[in-house]
C-alpha positions as CSV (number, residue, x, y, z in Angstrom):
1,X,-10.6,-24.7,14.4
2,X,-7.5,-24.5,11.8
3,X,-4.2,-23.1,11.8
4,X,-2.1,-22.3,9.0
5,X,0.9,-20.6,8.3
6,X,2.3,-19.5,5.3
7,X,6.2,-19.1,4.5
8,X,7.8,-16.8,2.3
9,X,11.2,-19.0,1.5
10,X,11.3,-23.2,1.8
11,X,12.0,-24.5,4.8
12,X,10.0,-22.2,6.4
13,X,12.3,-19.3,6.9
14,X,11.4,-15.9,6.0
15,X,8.6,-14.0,6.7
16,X,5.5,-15.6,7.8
17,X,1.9,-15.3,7.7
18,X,-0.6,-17.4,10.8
19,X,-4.2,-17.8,9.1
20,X,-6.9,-19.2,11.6
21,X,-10.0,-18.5,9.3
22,X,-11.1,-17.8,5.4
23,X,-9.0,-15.4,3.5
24,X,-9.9,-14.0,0.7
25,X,-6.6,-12.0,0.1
26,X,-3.1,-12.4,1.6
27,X,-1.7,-10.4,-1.0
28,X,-1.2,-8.2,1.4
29,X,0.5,-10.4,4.0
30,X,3.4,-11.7,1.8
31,X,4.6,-11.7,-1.5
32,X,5.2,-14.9,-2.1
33,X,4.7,-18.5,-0.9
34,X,7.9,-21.3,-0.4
35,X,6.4,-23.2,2.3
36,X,3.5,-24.1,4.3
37,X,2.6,-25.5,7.7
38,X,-0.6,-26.5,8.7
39,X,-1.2,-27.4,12.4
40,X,-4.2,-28.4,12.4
41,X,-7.4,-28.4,10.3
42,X,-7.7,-28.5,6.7
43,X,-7.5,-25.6,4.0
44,X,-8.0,-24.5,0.3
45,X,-5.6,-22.4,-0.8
46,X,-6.3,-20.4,-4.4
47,X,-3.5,-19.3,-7.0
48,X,-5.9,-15.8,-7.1
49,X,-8.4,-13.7,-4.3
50,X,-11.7,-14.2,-3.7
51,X,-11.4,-17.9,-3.6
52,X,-10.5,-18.1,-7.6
53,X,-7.9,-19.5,-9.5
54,X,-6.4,-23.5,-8.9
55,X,-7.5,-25.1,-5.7
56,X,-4.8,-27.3,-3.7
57,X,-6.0,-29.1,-0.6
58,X,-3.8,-29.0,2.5
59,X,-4.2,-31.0,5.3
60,X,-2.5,-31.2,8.6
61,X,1.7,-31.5,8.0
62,X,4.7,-29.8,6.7
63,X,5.3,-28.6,2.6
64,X,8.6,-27.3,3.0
65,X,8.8,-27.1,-0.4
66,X,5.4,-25.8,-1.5
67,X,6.2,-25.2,-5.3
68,X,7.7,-28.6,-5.7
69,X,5.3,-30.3,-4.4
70,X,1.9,-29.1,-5.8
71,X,3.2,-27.6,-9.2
72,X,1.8,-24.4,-8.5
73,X,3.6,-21.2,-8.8
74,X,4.3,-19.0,-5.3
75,X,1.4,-16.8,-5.5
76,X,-1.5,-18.3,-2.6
77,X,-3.7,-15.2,-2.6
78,X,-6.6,-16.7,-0.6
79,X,-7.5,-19.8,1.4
80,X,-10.6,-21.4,2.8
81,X,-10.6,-23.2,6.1
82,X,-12.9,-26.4,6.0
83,X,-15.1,-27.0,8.4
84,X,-14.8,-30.4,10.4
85,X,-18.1,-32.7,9.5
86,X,-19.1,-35.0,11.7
87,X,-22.3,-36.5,10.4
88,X,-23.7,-38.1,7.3
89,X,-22.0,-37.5,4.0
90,X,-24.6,-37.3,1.1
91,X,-24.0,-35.9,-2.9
92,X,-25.9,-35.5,-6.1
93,X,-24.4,-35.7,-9.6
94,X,-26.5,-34.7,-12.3
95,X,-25.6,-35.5,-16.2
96,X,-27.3,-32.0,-17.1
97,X,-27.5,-28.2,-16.0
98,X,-29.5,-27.2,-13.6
99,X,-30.0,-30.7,-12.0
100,X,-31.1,-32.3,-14.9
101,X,-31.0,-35.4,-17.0
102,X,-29.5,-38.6,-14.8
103,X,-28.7,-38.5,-11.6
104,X,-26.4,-40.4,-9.1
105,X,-26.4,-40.3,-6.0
106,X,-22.7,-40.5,-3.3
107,X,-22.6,-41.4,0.1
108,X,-19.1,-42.3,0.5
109,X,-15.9,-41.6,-1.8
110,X,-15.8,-42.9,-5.2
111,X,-12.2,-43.6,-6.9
112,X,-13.7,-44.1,-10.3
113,X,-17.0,-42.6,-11.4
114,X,-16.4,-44.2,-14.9
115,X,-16.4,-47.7,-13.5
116,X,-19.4,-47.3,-11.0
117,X,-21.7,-44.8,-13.4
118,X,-20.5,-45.0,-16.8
119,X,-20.0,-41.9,-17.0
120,X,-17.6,-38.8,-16.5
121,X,-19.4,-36.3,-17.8
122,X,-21.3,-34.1,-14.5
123,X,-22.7,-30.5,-15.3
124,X,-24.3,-30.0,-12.2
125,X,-24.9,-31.5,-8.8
126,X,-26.2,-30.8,-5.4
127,X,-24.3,-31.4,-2.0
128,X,-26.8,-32.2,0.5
129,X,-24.3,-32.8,3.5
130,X,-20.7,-32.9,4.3
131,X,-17.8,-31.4,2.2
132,X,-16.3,-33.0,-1.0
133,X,-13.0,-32.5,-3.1
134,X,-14.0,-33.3,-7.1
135,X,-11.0,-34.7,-9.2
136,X,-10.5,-34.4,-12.8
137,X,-9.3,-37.9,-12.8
138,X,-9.7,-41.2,-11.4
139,X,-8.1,-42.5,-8.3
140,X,-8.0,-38.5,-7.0
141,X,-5.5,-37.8,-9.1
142,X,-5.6,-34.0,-11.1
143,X,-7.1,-30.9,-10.6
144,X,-9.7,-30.7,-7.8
145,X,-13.0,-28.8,-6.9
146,X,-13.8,-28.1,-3.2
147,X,-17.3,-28.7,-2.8
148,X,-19.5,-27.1,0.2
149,X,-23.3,-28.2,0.9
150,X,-25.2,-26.6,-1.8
151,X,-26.4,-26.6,-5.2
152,X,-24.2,-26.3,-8.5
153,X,-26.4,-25.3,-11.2
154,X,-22.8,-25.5,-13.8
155,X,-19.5,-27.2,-13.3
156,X,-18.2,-23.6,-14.1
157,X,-20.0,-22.6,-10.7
158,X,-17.7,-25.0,-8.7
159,X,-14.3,-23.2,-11.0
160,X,-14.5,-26.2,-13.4
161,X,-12.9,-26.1,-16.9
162,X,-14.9,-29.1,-17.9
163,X,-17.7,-31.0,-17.2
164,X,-15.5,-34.4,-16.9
165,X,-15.1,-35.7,-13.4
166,X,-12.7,-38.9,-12.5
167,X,-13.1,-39.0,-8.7
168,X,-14.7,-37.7,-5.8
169,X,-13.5,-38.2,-2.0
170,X,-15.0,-36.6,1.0
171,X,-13.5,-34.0,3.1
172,X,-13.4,-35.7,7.1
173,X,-10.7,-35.3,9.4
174,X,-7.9,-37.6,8.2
């Protein structure tokens, strides 16, 4: 179970907004976003509804200042709670669409795909188990992709501009 609460001004004054579960538009529960408190759990929270738009991840602590921190602008119009994993952790990246061409296989995070692969370039991949964050760039730096078990026929289906991945860490209770 997560808890988050969104602020309309920094230092968490203003109105506020308690989320315990997916949202998938808060539009309508403030207009705009200074700071944020999570209390527990971990979230997505999306620039747009319906889970759309740039992704930051937010783990347990306190952003009292939300926009200076992530670079984003004030409007969170949806979130996803992540569900805690507590078993194995398992990934497939595939060079091609539709799982094709080379694969690689993850178990565990992976600050540098260029350096273990030799390769950046990932159009599609399956997540067997656990949750991942994908970054743009190595050492987990850049935009990043939340990832959910399943299978990602095209980067564009995990909200990807590109097909170029840097790093990819796993989503556990930190």
């Amino acid at each position: 179970m997560g808890k988050i609460i969104f602020y309309e001004d920094r230092n968490f004054g203003g109105r506020y907004y308690e989320c315990m579960s997916d949202c998938a538009d808060l539009h309508s529960m403030f207009n705009r976003c200074r700071s944020i408190r999570v209390e527990s759990g971990m979230f997505i929270i999306y620039d747009r509804p319906d889970y759309m738009g740039n992704q930051f991840f937010m783990r347990r602590g306190e952003y009292s200042d939300y926009l200076g921190m992530t670079g984003m602008n004030d409007c969170v119009r949806s979130c996803r709670m992540i569900p805690l994993h507590t078993g194995s952790f398992r990934m497939r990246l595939y060079e091609h669409f539709d799982m094709g061409g080379e694969m690689m296989e993850l178990m565990e995070d992976c600050p540098n795909l260029m350096e273990r692969f030799r390769m950046y370039n990932f159009n599609s991949c399956n997540v067997m188990d656990g949750h991942w964050l994908l970054y743009e760039h190595p050492h987990y730096r850049g935009r990043h992709y939340y990832l959910r078990p399943g299978q990602y026929r095209s980067f564009s289906e995990w909200r990807g501009n590109s097909s170029r991945i840097g790093s990819i860490r796993r989503l556990m209770d930190l």
